[in-house]
DOVEXVO-293233 format. One record per residue (C-alpha): x, y, z; residue in one letter. Coordinates in nm, 3 decimals, decimal comma, m for minus. Example, Ala and Ser with C-alpha at 12.3 -4.5 7.8 and 13.67 -1.06 7.14 Angstrom:
<recs>
px/py/pz/doba
1,230/m0,450/0,780/a;
1,367/m0,106/0,714/s;
</recs>
This chain:
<recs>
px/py/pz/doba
m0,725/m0,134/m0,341/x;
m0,402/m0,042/m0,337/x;
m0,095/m0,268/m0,452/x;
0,265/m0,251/m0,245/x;
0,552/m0,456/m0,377/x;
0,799/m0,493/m0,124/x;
1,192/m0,364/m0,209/x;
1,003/m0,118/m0,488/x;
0,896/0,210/m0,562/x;
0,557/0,203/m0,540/x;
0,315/0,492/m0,699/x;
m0,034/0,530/m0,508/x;
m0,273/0,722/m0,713/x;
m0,588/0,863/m0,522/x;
m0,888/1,063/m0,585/x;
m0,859/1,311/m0,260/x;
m0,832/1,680/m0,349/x;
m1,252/1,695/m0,435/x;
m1,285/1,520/m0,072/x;
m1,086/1,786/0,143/x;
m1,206/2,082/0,326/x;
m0,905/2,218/0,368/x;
m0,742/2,430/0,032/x;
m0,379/2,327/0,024/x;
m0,362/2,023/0,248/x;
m0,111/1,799/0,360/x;
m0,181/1,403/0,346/x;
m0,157/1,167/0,622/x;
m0,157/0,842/0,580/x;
m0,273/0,547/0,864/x;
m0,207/0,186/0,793/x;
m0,297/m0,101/1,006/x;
m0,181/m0,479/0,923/x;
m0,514/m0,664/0,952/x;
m0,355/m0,951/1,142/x;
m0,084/m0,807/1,369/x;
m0,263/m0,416/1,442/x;
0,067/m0,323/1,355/x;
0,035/0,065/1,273/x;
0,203/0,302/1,077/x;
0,170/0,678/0,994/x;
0,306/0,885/0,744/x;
0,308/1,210/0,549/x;
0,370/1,129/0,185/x;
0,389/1,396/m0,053/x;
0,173/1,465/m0,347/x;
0,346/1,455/m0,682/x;
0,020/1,527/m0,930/x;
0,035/1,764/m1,194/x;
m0,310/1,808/m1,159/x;
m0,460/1,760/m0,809/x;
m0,840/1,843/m0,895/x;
m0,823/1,543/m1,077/x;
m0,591/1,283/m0,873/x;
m0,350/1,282/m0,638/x;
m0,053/1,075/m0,715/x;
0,218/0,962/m0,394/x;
0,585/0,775/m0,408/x;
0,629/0,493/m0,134/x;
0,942/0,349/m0,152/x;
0,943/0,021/0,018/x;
1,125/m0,052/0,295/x;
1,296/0,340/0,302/x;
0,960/0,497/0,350/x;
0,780/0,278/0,533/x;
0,856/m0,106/0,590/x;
0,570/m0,357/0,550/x;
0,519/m0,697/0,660/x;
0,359/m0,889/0,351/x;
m0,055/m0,946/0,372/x;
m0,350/m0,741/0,419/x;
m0,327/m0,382/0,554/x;
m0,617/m0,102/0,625/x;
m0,578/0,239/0,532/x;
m0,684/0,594/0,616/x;
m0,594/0,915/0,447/x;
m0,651/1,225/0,678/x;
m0,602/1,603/0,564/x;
m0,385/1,853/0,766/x;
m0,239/2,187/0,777/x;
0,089/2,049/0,837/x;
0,391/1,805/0,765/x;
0,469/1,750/1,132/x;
0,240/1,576/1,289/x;
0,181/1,212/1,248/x;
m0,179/1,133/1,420/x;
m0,494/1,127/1,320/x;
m0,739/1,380/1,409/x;
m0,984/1,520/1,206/x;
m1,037/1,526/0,852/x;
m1,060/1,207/0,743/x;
m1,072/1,169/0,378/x;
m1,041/0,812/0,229/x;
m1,011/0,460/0,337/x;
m1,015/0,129/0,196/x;
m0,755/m0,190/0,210/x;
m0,402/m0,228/0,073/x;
m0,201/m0,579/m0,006/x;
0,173/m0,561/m0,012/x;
0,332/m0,849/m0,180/x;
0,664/m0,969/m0,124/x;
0,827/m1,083/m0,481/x;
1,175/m1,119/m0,366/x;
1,020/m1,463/m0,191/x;
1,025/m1,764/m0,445/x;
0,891/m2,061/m0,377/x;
0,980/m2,310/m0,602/x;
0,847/m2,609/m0,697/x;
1,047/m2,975/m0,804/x;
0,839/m3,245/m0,959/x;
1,031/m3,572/m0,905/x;
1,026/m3,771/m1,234/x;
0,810/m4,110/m1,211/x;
0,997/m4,402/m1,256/x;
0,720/m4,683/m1,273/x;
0,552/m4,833/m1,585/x;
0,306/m4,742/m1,780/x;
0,083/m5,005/m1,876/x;
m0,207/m4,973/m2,102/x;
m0,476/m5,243/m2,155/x;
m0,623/m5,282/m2,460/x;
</recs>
C-alpha cells in the first residue's frame, strides 16, 4: 500500500522494472478515489539508482497531483513516452493507496468534573 501525506513530498518506491516488457519505459500512473471515481493520471519520473531492483518516484502533494484524503486505487502502466496520459496497454502494477491529511487536527477538551467523590466503606 502506498502512504500519501497531504502538503508533503512523498517518495513511492515500487518493484516495476522486472514487470515491464518494454526496455527503457516511461511510468504512468492511474489513481481512482474509491468513493468519489475521481481520476487522475500522471507520468512521474523514476529517480532509482538501480532500477532492476526498485523503482523509486517523487509526488509532491498538492503541486503534482492534488488528493482528496481517503482511499484511492492505483495502476501503473508502461509506455514509450512522457506525453500521453491514458491507459492503454501495458499494465504493470496495481494495488490501493491512502493519503492522509495531517495538517487537519482535531482536538479534543475534557471538561473537568466538578461533583463529589464519595467512597463507601
Amino acid at each position: 500500500m502506498i502512504l500519501i501525506r497531504k502538503g508533503n513530498t512523498n517518495t513511492i518506491t515500487l518493484t516495476l522494472t522486472e514487470k515491464c516488457d518494454l526496455p527503457s519505459p516511461y511510468f504512468l500512473f492511474c489513481f481512482t478515489n474509491e468513493l468519489s471515481g475521481q481520476e487522475i493520471n500522471i507520468i512521474l519520473t523514476d529517480h532509482s539508482l538501480f532500477t532492476e531492483r526498485y523503482n523509486r518516484f517523487t509526488l509532491v502533494e498538492p503541486s503534482t497531483a492534488n488528493f482528496t484524503e481517503g482511499y484511492w486505487l492505483y495502476e501503473v502502466y508502461e509506455q514509450t513516452t512522457t506525453t500521453t496520459i491514458k491507459p492503454a496497454t501495458g499494465l504493470v502494477e496495481q494495488g490501493k493507496m491512502k493519503v492522509i491529511d495531517e495538517t487537519a487536527s482535531t482536538e479534543t477538551i475534557y471538561e473537568p468534573t466538578t461533583t463529589p467523590i464519595t467512597i463507601y466503606n
